[in-house]
TIVEX-183961 format. One record per residue (C-alpha): x, y, z; residue number from 0. Coordinates in pm, whole numbers. Last residue first. Example, Ala and Ser with C-alpha at 12.3 -4.5 7.8 and 13.67 -1.06 7.14 Angstrom:
REM residues 2
<site xx="1367" yy="-106" zz="714" num="1"/>
<site xx="1230" yy="-450" zz="780" num="0"/>
//
This chain:
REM residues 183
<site xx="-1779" yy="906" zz="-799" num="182"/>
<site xx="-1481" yy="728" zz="-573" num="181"/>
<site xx="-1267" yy="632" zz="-871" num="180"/>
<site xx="-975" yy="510" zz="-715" num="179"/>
<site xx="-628" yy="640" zz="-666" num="178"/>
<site xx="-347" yy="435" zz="-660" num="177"/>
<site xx="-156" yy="463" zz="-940" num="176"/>
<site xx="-220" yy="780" zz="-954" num="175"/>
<site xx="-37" yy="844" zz="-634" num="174"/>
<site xx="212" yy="573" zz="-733" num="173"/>
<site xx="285" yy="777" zz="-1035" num="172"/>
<site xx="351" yy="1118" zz="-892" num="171"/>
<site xx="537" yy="971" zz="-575" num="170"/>
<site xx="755" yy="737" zz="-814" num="169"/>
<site xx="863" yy="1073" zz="-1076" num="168"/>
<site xx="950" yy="1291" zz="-789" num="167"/>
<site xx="1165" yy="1021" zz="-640" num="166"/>
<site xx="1321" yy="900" zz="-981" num="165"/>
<site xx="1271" yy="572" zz="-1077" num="164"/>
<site xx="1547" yy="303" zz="-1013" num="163"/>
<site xx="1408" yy="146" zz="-680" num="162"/>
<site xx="1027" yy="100" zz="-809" num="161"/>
<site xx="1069" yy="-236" zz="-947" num="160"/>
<site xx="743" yy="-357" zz="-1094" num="159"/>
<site xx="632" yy="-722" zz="-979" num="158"/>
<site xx="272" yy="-663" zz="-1024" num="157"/>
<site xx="181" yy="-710" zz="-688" num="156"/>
<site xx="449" yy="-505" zz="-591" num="155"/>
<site xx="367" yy="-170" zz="-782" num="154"/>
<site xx="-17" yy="-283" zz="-649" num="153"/>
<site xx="74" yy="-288" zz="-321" num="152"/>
<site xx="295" yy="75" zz="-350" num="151"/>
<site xx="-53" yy="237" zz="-554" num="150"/>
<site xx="-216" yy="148" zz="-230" num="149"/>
<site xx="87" yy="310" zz="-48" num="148"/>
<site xx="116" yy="589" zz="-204" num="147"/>
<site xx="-330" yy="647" zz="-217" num="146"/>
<site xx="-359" yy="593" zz="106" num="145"/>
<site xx="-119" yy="804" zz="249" num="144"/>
<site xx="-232" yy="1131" zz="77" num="143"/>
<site xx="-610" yy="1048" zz="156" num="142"/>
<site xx="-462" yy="1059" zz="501" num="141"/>
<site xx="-273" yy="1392" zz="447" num="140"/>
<site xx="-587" yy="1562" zz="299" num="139"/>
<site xx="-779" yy="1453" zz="580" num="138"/>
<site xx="-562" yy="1586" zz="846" num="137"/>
<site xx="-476" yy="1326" zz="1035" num="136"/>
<site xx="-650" yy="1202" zz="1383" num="135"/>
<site xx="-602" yy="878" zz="1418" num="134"/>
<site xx="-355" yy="589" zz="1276" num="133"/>
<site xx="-465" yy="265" zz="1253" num="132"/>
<site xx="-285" yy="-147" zz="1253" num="131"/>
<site xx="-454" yy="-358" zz="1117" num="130"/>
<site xx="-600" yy="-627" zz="1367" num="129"/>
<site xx="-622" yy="-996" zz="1256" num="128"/>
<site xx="-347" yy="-937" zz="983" num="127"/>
<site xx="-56" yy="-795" zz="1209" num="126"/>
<site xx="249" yy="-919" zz="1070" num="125"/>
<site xx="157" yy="-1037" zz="695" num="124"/>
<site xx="-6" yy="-651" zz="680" num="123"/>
<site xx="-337" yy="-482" zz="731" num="122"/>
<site xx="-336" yy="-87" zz="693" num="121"/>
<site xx="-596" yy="150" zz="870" num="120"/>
<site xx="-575" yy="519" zz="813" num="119"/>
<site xx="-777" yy="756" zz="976" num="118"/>
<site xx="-897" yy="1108" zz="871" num="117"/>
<site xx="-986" yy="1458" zz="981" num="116"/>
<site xx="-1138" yy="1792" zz="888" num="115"/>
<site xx="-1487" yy="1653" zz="686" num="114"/>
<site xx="-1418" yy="1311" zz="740" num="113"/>
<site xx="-1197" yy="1020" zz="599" num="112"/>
<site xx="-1178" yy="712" zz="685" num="111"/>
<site xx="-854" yy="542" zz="452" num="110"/>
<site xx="-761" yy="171" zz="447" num="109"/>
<site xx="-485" yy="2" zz="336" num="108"/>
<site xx="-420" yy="-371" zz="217" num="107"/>
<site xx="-195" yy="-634" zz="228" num="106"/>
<site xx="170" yy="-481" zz="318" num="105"/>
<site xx="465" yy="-714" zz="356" num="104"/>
<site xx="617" yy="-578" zz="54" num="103"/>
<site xx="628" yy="-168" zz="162" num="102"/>
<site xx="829" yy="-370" zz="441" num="101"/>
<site xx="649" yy="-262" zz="798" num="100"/>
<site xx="861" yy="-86" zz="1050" num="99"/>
<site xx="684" yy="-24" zz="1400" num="98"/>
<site xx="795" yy="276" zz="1640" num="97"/>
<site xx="698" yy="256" zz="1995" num="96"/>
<site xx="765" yy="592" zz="2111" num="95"/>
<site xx="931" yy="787" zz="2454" num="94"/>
<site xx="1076" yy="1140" zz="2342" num="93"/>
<site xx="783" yy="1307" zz="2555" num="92"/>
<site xx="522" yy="1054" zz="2582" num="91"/>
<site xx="302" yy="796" zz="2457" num="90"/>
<site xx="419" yy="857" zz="2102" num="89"/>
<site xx="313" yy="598" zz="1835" num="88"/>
<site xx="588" yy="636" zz="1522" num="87"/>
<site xx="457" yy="492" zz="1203" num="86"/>
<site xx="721" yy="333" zz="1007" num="85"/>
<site xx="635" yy="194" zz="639" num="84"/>
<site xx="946" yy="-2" zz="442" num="83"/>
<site xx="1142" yy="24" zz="144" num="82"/>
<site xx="1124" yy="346" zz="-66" num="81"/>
<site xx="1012" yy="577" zz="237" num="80"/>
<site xx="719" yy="603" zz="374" num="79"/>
<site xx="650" yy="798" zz="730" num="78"/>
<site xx="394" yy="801" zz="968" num="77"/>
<site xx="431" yy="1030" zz="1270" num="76"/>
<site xx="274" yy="1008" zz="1602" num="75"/>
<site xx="142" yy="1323" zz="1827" num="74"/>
<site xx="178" yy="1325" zz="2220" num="73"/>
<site xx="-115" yy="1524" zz="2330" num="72"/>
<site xx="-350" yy="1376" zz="2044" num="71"/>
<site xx="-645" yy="1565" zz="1976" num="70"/>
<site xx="-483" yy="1911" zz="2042" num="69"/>
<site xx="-191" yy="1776" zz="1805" num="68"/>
<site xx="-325" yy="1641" zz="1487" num="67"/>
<site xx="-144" yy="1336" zz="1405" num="66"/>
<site xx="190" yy="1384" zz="1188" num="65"/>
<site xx="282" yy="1328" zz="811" num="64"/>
<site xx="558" yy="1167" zz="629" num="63"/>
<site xx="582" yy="1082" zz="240" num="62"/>
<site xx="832" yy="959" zz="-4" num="61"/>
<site xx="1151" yy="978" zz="204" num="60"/>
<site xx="1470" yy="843" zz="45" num="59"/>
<site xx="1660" yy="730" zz="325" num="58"/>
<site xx="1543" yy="335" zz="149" num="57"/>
<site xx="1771" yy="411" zz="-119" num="56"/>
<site xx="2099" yy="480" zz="71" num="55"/>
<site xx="2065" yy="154" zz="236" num="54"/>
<site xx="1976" yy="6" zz="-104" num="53"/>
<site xx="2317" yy="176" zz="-280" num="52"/>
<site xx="2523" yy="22" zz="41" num="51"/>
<site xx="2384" yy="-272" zz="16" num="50"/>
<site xx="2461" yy="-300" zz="-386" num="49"/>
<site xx="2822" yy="-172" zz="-300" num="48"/>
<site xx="2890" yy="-414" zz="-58" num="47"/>
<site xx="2772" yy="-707" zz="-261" num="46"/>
<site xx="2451" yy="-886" zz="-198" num="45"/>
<site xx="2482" yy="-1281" zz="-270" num="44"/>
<site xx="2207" yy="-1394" zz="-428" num="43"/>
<site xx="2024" yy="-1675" zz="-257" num="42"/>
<site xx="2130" yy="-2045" zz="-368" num="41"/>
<site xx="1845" yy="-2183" zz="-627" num="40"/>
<site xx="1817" yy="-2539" zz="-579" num="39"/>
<site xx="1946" yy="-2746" zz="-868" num="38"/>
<site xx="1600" yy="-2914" zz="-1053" num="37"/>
<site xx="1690" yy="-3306" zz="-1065" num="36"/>
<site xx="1746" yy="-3412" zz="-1422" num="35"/>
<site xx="1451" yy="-3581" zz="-1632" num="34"/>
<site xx="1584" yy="-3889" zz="-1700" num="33"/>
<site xx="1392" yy="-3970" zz="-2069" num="32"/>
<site xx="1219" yy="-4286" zz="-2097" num="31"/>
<site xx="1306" yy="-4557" zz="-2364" num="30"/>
<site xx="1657" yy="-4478" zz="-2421" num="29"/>
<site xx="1798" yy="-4852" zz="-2269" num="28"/>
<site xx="1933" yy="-4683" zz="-1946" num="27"/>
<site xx="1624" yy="-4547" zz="-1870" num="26"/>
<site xx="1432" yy="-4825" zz="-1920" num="25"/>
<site xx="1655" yy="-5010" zz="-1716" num="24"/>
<site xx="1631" yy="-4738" zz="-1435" num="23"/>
<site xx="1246" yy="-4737" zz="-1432" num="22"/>
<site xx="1248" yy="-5150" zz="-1394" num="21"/>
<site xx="1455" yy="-5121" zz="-1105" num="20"/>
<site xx="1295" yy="-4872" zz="-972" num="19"/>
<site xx="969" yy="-5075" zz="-964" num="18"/>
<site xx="1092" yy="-5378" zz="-815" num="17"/>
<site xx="1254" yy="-5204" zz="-535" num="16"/>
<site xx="903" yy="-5016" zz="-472" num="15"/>
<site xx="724" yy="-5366" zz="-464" num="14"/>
<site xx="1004" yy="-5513" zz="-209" num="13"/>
<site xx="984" yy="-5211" zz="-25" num="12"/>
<site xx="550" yy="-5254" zz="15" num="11"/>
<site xx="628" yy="-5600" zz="184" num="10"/>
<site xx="459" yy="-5901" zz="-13" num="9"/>
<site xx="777" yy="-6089" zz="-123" num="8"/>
<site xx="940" yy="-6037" zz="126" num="7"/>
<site xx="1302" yy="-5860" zz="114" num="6"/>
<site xx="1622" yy="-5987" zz="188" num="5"/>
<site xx="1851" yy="-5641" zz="193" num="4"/>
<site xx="2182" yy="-5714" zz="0" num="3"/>
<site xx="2475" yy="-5621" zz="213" num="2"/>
<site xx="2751" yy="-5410" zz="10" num="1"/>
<site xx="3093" yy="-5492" zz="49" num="0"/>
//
């Protein structure tokens, strides 16, 4: 058996109790529509073969470029593929620390670029109060970079999925997509 709660009359439940009662009887008589509880959305379930077709996916390398070696002894590489960013910092022989950014994750980039060389510089949800810069590239390789994964943010940004386009096809759009007028 249900207990009945003995309310005052001038505690805030007693005034909330009051007023859902009165919403539910004027819901009941057709005055106010009962506007249904939104369901929460479950995440998708992947199946093997969509995993499998994503894993295969993200092997698809887009661009990858390495430092200039007399400037760095030990040089890193960058790499895009369809999913993520990895740039490879070697401190010495086969010893790295490699860091994977999702294309997603990534804010902005940044491209210095001299007469020979160029620097890189991207900003991302994981390391937003310092971005995160390559040295020493050639400069043809870090205006390259910039402009794929530029025209990546704004793919994103804009919801477009980039998975079923051809690999030739992405690389030539995504550079124009993210080129800017620099006249």
């Amino acid at each position: 058996m249900a207990r009945r709660k003995n309310f005052s009359e001038n505690s805030p439940d007693s005034l909330l109790d009051v007023f859902e009662a009165i919403k539910r009887a004027l819901i009941r008589r057709g005055f106010v529509r009962h506007k249904p509880v939104a369901k929460l959305r479950l995440p998708r379930i992947l199946r093997p073969r969509e995993l499998k077709g994503i894993a295969l996916s993200s092997h698809d390398v887009l661009f990858k470029t390495n430092t200039v070696f007399p400037f760095n002894i030990f040089p890193d590489t960058v790499t895009v593929d369809r999913e993520k960013l990895t740039i490879a910092h070697r401190i010495f022989f086969r010893v790295a620390k490699i860091t994977s950014v999702p294309i997603r994750d990534i804010l902005s980039v940044e491209a210095d670029v001299g007469p020979f060389f160029g620097s890189v510089h991207t900003a991302s949800r994981y390391f937003v109060t310092n971005p995160y810069s390559v040295n020493f590239l050639w400069r043809q390789d870090a205006i390259r970079l910039q402009r794929l994964l530029q025209g990546y943010i704004i793919a994103n940004e804009q919801k477009i999925d980039c998975s079923t386009i051809e690999k030739d096809k992405l690389i030539a759009m995504l550079n124009d997509l993210g080129e800017g007028d620099t006249d």
